[in-house]
TORLUM-522540 format. One line per 4 residues: number of its first residue (from 1); their letters; for each residue x, y, z of N, C-alpha, C. Coordinates in nm, 2 decimals. Last residue first. Layout:
# residues N
NUM> a> X/Y/Z/X/Y/Z/X/Y/Z  ... .
This chain:
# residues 266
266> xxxx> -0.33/-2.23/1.84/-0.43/-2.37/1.86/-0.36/-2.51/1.78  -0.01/-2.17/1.98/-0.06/-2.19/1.87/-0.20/-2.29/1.89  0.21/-1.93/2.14/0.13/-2.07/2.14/0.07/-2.04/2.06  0.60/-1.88/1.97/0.46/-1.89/2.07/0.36/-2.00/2.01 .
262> xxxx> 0.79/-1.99/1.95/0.76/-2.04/2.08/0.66/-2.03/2.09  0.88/-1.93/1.68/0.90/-2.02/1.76/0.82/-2.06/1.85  0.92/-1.64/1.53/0.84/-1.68/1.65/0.78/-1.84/1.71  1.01/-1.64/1.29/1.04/-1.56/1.37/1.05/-1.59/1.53 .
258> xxxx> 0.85/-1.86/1.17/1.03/-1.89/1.19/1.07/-1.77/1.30  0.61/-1.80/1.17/0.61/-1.93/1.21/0.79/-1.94/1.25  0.62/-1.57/1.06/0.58/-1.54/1.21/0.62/-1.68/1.24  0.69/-1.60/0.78/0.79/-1.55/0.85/0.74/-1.54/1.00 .
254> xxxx> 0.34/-1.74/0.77/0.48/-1.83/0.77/0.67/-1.72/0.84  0.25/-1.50/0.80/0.24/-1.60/0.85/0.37/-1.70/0.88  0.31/-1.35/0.54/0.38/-1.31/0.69/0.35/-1.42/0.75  0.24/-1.52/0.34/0.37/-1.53/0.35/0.44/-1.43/0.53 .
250> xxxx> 0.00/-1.51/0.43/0.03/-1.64/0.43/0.21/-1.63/0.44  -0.06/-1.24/0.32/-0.11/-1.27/0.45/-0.02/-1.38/0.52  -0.02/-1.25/0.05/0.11/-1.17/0.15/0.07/-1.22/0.26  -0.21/-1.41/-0.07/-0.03/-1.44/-0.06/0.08/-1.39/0.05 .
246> xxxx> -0.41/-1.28/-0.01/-0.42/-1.42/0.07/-0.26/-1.43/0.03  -0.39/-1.04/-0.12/-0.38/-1.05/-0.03/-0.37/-1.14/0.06  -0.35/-1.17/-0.42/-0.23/-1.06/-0.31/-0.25/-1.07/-0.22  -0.60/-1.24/-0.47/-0.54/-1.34/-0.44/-0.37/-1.29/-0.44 .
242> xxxx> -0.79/-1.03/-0.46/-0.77/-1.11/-0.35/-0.68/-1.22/-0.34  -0.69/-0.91/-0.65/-0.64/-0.83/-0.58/-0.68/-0.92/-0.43  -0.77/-1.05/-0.87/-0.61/-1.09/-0.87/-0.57/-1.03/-0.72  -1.03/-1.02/-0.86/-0.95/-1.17/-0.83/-0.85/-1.19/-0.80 .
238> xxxx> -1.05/-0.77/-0.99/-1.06/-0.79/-0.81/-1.06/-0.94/-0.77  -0.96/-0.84/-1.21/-0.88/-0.74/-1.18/-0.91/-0.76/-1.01  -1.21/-1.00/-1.29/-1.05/-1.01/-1.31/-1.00/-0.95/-1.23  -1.37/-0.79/-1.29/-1.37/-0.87/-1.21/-1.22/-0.96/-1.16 .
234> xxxx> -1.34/-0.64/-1.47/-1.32/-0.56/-1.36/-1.33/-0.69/-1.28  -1.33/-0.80/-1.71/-1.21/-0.74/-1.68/-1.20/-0.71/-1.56  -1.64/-0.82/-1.69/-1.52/-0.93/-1.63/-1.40/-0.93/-1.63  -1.73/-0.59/-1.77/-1.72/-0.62/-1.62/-1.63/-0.77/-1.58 .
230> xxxx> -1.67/-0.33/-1.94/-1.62/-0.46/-1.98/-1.60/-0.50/-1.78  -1.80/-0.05/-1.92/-1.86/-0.17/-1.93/-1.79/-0.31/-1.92  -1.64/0.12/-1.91/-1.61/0.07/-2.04/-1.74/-0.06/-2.04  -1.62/0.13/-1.67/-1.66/0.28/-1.74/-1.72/0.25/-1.89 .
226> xxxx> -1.48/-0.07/-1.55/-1.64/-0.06/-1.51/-1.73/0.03/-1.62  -1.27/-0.03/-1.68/-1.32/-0.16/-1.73/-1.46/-0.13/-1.65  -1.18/0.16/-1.52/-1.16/0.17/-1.62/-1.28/0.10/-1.68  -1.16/0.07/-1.22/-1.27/0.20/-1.23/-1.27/0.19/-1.40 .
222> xxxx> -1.02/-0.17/-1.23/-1.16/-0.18/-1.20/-1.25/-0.08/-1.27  -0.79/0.00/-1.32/-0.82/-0.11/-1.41/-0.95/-0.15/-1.38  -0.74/0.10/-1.04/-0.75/0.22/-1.22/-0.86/0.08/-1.31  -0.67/-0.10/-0.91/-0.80/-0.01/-0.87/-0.81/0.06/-0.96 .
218> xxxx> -0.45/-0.20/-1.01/-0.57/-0.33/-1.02/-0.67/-0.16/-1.01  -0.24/0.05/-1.18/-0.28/0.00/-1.08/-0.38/-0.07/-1.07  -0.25/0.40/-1.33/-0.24/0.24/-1.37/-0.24/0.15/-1.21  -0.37/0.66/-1.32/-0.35/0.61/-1.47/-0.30/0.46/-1.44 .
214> xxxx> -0.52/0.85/-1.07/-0.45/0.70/-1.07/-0.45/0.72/-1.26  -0.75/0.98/-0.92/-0.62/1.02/-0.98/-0.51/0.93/-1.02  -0.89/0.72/-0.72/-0.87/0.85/-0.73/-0.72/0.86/-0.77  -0.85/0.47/-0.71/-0.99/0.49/-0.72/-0.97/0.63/-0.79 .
210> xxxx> -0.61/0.43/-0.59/-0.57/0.41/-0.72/-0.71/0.46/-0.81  -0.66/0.43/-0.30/-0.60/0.49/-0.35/-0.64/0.55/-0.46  -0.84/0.18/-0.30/-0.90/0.30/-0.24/-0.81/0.42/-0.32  -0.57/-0.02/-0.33/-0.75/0.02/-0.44/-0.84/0.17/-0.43 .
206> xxxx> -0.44/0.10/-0.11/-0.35/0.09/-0.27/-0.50/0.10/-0.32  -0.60/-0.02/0.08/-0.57/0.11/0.08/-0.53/0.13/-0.07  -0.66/-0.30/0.04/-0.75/-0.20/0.04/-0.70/-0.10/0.04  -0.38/-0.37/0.07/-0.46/-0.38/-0.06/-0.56/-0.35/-0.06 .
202> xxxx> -0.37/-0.33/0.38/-0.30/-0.21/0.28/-0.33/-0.24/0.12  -0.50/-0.51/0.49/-0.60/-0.38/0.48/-0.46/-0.28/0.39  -0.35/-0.70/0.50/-0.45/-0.70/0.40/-0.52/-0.58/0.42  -0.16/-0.57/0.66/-0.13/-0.64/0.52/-0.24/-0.62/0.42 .
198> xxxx> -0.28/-0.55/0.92/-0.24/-0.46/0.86/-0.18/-0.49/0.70  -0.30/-0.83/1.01/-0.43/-0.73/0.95/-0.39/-0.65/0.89  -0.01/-0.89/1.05/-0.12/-0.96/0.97/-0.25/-0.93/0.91  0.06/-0.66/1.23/0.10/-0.66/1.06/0.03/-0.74/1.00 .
194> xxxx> -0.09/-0.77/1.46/-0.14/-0.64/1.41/-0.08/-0.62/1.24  -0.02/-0.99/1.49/-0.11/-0.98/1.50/-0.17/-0.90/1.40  0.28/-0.98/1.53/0.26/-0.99/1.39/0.11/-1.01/1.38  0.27/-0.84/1.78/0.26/-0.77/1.69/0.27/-0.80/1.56 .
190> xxxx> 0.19/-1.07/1.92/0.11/-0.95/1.94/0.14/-0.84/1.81  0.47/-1.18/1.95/0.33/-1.23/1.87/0.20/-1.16/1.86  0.63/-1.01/2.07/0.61/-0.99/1.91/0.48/-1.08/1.85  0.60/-0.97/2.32/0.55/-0.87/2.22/0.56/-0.90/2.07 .
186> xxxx> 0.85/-1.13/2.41/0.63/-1.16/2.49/0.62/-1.09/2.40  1.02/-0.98/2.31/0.99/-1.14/2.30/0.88/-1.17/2.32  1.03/-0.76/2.51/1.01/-0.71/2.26/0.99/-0.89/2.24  1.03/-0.81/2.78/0.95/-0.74/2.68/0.90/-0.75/2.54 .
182> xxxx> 1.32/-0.99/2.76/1.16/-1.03/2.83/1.07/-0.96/2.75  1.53/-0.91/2.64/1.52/-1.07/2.65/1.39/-1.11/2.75  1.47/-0.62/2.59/1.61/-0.70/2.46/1.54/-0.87/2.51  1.43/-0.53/2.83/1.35/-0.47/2.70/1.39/-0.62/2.59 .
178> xxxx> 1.62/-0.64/3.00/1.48/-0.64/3.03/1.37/-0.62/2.89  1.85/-0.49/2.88/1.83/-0.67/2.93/1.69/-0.69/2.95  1.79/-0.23/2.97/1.78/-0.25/2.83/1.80/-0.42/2.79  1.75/-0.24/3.21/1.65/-0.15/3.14/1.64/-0.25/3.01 .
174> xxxx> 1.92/-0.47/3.37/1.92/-0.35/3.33/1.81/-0.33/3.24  1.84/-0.76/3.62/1.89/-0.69/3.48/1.85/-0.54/3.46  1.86/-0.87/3.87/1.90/-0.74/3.84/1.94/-0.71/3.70  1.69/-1.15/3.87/1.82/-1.13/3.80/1.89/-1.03/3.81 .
170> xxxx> 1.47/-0.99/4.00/1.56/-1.08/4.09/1.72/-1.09/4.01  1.41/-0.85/3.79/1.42/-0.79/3.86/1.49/-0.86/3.95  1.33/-1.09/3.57/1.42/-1.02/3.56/1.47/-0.91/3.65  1.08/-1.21/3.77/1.21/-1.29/3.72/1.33/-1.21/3.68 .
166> xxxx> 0.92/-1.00/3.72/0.95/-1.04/3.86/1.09/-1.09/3.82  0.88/-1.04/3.45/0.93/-0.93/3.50/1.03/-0.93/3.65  0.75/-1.27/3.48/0.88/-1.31/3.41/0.96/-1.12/3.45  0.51/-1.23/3.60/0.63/-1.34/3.65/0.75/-1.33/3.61 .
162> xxxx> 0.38/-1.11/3.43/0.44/-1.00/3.58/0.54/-1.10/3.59  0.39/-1.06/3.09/0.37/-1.12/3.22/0.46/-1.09/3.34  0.32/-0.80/2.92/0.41/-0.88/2.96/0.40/-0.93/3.07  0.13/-0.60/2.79/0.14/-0.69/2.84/0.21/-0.81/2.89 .
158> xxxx> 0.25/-0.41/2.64/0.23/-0.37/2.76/0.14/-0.45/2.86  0.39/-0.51/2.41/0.50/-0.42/2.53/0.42/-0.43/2.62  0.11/-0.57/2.31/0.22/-0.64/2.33/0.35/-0.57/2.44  -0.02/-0.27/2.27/-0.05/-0.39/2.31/0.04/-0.52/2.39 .
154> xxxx> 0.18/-0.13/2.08/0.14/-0.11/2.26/0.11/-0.22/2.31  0.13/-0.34/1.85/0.29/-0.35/1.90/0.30/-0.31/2.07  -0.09/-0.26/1.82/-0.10/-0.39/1.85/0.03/-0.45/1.93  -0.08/0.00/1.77/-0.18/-0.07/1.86/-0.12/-0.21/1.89 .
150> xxxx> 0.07/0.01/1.54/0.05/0.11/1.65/-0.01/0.02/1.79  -0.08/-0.16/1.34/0.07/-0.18/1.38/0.11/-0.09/1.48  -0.32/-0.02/1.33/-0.32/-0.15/1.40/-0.13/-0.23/1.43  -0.20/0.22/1.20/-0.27/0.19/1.35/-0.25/0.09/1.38 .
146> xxxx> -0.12/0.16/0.97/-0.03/0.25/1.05/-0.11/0.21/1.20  -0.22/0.10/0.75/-0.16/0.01/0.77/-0.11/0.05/0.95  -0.39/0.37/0.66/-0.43/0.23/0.68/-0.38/0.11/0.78  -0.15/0.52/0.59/-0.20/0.56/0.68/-0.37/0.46/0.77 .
142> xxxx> 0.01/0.35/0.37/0.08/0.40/0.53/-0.04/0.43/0.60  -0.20/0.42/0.18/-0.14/0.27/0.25/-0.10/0.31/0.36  -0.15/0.64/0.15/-0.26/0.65/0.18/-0.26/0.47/0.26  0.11/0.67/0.08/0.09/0.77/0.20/-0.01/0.70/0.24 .
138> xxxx> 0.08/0.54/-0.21/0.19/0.50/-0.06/0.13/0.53/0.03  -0.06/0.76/-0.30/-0.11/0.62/-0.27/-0.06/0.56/-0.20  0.10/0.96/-0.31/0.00/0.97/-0.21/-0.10/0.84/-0.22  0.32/0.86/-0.48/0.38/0.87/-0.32/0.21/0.88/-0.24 .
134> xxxx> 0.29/0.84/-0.73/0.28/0.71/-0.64/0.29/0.78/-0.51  0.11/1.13/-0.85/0.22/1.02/-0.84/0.19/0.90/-0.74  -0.04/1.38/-0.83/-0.09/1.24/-0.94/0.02/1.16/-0.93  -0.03/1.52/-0.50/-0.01/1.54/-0.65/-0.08/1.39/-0.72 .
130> xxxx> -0.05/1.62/-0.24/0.08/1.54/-0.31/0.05/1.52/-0.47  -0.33/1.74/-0.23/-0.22/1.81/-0.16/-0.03/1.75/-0.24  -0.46/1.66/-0.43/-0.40/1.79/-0.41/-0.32/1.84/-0.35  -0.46/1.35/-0.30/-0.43/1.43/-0.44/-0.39/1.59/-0.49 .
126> xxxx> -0.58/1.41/-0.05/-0.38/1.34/-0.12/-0.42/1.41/-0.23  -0.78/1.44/-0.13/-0.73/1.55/-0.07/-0.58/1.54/-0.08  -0.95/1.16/-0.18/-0.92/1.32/-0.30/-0.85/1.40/-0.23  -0.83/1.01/0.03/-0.78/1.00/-0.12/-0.76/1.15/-0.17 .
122> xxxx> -1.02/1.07/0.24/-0.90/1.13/0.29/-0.82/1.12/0.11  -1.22/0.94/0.21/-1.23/1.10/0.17/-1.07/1.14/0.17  -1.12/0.71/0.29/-1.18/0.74/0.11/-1.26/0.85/0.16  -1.10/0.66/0.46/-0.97/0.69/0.42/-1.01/0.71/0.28 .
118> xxxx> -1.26/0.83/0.73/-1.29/0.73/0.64/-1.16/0.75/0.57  -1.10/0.89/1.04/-1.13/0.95/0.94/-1.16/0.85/0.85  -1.01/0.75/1.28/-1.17/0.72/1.27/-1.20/0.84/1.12  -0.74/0.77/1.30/-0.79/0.60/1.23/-0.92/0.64/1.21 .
114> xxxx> -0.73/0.99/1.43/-0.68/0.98/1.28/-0.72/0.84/1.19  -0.82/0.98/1.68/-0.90/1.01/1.61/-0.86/1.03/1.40  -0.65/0.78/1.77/-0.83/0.72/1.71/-0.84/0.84/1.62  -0.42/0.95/1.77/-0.46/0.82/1.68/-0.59/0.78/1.64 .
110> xxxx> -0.48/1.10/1.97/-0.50/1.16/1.83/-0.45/1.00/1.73  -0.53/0.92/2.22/-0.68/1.03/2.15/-0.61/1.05/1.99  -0.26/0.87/2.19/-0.34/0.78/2.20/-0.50/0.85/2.16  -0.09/1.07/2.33/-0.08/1.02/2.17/-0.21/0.94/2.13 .
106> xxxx> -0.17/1.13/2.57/-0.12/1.19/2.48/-0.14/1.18/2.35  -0.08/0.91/2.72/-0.24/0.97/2.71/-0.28/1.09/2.62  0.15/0.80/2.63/0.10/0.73/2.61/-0.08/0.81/2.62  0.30/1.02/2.80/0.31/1.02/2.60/0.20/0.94/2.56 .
102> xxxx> 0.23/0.93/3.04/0.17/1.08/2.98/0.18/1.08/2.85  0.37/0.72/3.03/0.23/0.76/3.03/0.17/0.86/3.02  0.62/0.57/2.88/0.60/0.68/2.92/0.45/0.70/2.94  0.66/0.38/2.66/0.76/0.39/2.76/0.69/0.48/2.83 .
98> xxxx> 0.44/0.33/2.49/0.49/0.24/2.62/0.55/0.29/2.72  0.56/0.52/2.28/0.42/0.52/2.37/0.45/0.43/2.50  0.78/0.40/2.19/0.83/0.55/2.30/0.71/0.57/2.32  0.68/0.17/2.10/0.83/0.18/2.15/0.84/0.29/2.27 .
94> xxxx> 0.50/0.31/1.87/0.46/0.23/1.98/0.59/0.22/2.09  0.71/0.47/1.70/0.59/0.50/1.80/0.55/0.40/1.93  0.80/0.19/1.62/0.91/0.34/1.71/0.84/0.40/1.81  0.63/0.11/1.48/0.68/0.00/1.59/0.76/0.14/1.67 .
90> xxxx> 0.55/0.34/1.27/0.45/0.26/1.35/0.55/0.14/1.49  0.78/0.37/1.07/0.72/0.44/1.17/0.64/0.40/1.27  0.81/0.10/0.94/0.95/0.15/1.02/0.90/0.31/1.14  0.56/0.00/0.94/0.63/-0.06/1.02/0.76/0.05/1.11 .
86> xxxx> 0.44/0.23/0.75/0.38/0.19/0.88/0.45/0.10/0.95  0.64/0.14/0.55/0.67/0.26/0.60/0.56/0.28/0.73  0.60/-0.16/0.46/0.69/-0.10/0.56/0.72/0.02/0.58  0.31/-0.04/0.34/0.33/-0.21/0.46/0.47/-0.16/0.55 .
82> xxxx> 0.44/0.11/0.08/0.34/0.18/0.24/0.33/0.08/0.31  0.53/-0.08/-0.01/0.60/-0.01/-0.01/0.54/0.08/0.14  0.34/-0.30/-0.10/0.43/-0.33/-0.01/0.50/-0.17/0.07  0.14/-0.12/-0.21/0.12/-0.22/-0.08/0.28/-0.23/-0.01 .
78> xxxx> 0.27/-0.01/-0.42/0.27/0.09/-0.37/0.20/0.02/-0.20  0.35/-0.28/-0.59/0.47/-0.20/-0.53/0.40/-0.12/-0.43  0.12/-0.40/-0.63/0.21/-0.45/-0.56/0.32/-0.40/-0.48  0.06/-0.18/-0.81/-0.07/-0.23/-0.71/0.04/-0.27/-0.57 .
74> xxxx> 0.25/-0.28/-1.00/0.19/-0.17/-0.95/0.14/-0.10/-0.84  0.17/-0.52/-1.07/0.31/-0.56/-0.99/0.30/-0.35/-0.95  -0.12/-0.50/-1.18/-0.09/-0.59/-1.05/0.07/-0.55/-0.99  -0.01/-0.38/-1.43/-0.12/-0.29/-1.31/-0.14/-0.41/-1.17 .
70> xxxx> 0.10/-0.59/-1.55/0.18/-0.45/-1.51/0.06/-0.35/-1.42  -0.12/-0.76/-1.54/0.01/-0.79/-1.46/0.06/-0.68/-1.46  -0.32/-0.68/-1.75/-0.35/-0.70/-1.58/-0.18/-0.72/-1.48  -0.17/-0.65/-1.99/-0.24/-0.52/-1.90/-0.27/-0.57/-1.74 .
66> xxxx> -0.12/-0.97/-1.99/-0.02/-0.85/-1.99/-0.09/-0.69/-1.91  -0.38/-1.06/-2.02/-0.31/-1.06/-1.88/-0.17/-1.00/-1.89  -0.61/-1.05/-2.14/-0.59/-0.92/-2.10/-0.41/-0.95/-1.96  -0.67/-1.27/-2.20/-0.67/-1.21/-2.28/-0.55/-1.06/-2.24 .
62> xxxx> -0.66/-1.41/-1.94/-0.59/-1.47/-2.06/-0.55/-1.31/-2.14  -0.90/-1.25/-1.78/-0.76/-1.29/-1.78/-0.67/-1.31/-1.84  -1.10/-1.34/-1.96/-1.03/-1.19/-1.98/-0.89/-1.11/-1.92  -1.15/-1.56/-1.94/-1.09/-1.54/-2.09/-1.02/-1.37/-2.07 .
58> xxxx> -1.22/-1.59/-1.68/-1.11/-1.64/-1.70/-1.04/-1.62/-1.84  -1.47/-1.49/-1.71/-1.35/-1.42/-1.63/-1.24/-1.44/-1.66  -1.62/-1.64/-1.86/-1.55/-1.53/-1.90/-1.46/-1.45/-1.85  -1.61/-1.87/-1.69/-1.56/-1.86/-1.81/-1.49/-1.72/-1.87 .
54> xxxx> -1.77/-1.72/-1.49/-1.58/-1.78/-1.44/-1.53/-1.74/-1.56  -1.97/-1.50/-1.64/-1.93/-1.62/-1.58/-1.76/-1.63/-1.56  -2.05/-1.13/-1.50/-2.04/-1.22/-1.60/-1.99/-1.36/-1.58  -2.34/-0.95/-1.44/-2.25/-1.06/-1.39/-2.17/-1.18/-1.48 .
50> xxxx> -2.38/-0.78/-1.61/-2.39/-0.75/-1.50/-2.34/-0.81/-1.45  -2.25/-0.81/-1.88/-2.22/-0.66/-1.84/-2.24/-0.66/-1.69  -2.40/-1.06/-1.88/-2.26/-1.09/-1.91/-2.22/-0.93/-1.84  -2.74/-1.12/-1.77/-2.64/-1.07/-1.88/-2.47/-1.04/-1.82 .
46> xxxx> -2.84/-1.42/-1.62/-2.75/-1.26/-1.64/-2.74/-1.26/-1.71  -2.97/-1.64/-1.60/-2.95/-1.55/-1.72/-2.91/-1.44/-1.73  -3.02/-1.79/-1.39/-3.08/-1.69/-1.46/-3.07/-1.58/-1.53  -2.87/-2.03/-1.47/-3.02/-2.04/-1.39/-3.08/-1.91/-1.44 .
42> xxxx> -2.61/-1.91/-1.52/-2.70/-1.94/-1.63/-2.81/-1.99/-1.55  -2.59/-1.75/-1.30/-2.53/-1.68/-1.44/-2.62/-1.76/-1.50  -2.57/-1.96/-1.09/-2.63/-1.80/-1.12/-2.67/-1.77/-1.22  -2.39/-2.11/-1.17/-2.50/-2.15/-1.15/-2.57/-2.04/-1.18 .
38> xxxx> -2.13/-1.98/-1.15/-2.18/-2.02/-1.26/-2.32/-2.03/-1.25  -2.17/-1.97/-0.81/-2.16/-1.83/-0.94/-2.20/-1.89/-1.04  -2.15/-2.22/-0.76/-2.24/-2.16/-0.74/-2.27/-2.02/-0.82  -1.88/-2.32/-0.83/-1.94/-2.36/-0.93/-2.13/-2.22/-0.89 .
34> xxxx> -1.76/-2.09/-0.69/-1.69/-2.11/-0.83/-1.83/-2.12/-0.93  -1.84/-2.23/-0.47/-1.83/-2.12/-0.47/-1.89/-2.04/-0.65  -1.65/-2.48/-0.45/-1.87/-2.44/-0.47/-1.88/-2.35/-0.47  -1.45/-2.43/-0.53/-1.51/-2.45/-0.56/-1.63/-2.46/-0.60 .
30> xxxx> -1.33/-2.32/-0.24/-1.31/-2.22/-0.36/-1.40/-2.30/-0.48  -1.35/-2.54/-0.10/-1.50/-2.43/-0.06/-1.51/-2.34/-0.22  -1.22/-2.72/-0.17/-1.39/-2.73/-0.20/-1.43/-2.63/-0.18  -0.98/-2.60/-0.10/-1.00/-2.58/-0.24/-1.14/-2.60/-0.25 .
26> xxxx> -1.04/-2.58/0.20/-1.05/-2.43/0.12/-1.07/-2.44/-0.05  -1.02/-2.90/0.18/-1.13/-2.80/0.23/-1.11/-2.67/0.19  -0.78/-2.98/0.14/-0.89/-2.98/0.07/-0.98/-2.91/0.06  -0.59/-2.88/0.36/-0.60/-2.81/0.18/-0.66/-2.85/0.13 .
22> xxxx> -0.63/-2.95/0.62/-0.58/-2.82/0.59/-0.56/-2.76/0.42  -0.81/-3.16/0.61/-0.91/-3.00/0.58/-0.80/-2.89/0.63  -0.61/-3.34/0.49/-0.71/-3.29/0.39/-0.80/-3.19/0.49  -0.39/-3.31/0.71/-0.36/-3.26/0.54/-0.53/-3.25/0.46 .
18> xxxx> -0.60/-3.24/0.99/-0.52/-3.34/0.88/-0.52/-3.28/0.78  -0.48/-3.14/1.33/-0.56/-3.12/1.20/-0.45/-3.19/1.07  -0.35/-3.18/1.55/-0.44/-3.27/1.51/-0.52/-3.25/1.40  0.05/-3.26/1.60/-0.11/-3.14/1.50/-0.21/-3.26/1.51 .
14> xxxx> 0.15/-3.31/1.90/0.11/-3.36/1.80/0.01/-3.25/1.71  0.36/-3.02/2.05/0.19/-3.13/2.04/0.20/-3.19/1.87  0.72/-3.06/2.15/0.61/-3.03/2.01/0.46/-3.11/2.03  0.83/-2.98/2.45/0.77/-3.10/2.32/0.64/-3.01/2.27 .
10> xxxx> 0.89/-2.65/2.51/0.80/-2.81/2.55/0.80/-2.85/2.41  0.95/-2.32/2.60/0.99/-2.43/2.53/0.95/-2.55/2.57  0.88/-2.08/2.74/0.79/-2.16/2.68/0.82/-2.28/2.55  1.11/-1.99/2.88/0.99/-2.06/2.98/0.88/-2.12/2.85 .
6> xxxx> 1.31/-1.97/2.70/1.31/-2.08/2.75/1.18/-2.12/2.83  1.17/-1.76/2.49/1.18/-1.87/2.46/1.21/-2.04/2.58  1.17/-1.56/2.71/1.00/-1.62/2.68/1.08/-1.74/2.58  1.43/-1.53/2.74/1.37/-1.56/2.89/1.18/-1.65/2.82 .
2> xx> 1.62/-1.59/2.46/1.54/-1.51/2.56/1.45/-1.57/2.68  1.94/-1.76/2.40/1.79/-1.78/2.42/1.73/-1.68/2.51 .
């Protein structure tokens, strides 16, 4: 057991939120929602090309849901795939920022200034520079995903409570006792902070991506079906792309819930 598991081990609080507004309530909301669109549509008569109804959303699903699934597990590969190439680079960085202040004043200006480029200019230039393949959609995920897993991991390392520092300095633990059972333990809730954002902003990146130079992927299938007119295909297509990102979000969630035990929770 780590030093932050045993000082913050206590009886479990009772939850005070109930089964119905932990799952009724989002389904009512996805509802009026649902029903309020419809409403639209026929209160005033959209035309179908500009806004089209659930109904039809939902037939072009059906219809189209072979085409939509091989451009979703697509979509899916080049998210996940750039999600952990910002982890296995992004936590290292942070790791040897921490360690050192001068690296730390160092590195730190040319991050913002890499995060403050729009990432939709940065697409067309992947393109020529890496080509029409998966890798500069990857790339372009990675470079999305890449900060806030940067940041958030510093963040964490480098606030670790003095007490428990104090605590392992009386212990005389070593560098690497210190890093291993006080440090990277206070730090990780801090950093599934940062992957929890960084998730859903990598299915904006893959769309952003896919916008440019792309033949398959949810973001091909928007720009396609917008060209073609056919807007409840494109709608389709940005239904399935939010309902990736509420899946992956929930499923890091829950691995933070087993990882991370201890920490505090409203």
């Amino acid at each position: 057991m780590t030093v932050i598991e045993s000082r913050r081990t206590r009886p479990a609080k009772p939850r005070t939120d109930s089964r119905l507004s932990q799952y009724a309530l989002p389904v009512l909301g996805l509802v009026a929602a649902t029903g309020l669109w419809w409403a639209i549509t026929v209160v005033f008569e959209v035309e179908s090309f500009l806004l089209p109804s659930p109904t039809q959303v939902v037939q072009a699903m059906v219809e189209q849901s072979d085409y939509l699934w091989d451009n979703s597990l697509v979509t899916l590969w080049e998210t996940l795939l750039g999600f952990l190439l910002a982890i296995v680079v992004g936590v290292p960085l942070a790791l040897t920022v921490t360690a050192s202040r001068v690296l730390e004043r160092t590195v730190y200006p040319l991050l913002l200034m890499l995060n403050a480029v729009p990432k939709v200019a940065v697409a067309p230039l992947l393109v020529v520079w890496l080509g029409f393949g998966q890798f500069p959609k990857v790339f372009l995920v990675f470079l999305v995903c890449f900060f806030p897993i940067v940041i958030s991991t510093a963040a964490g390392l480098s606030s670790t409570p003095a007490d428990l520092v104090e605590l392992g300095r009386s212990l005389k633990t070593n560098w690497w006792q210190t890093f291993r059972m006080i440090r990277m333990p206070a730090a990780i809730p801090q950093l599934f902070v940062g992957l929890k954002l960084a998730i859903t902003l990598a299915v904006i990146g893959a769309v952003i991506a896919e916008f440019v130079g792309a033949t398959e992927g949810l973001g091909y299938a928007i720009v396609a079906s917008g060209s073609s007119a056919d807007t409840a295909l494109a709608f389709a297509a940005m239904i399935l792309l939010g309902v990736m990102s509420v899946v992956l979000f929930y499923l890091l969630a829950a691995i933070e819930r087993l990882c991370v035990p201890w920490a505090d929770r409203a």
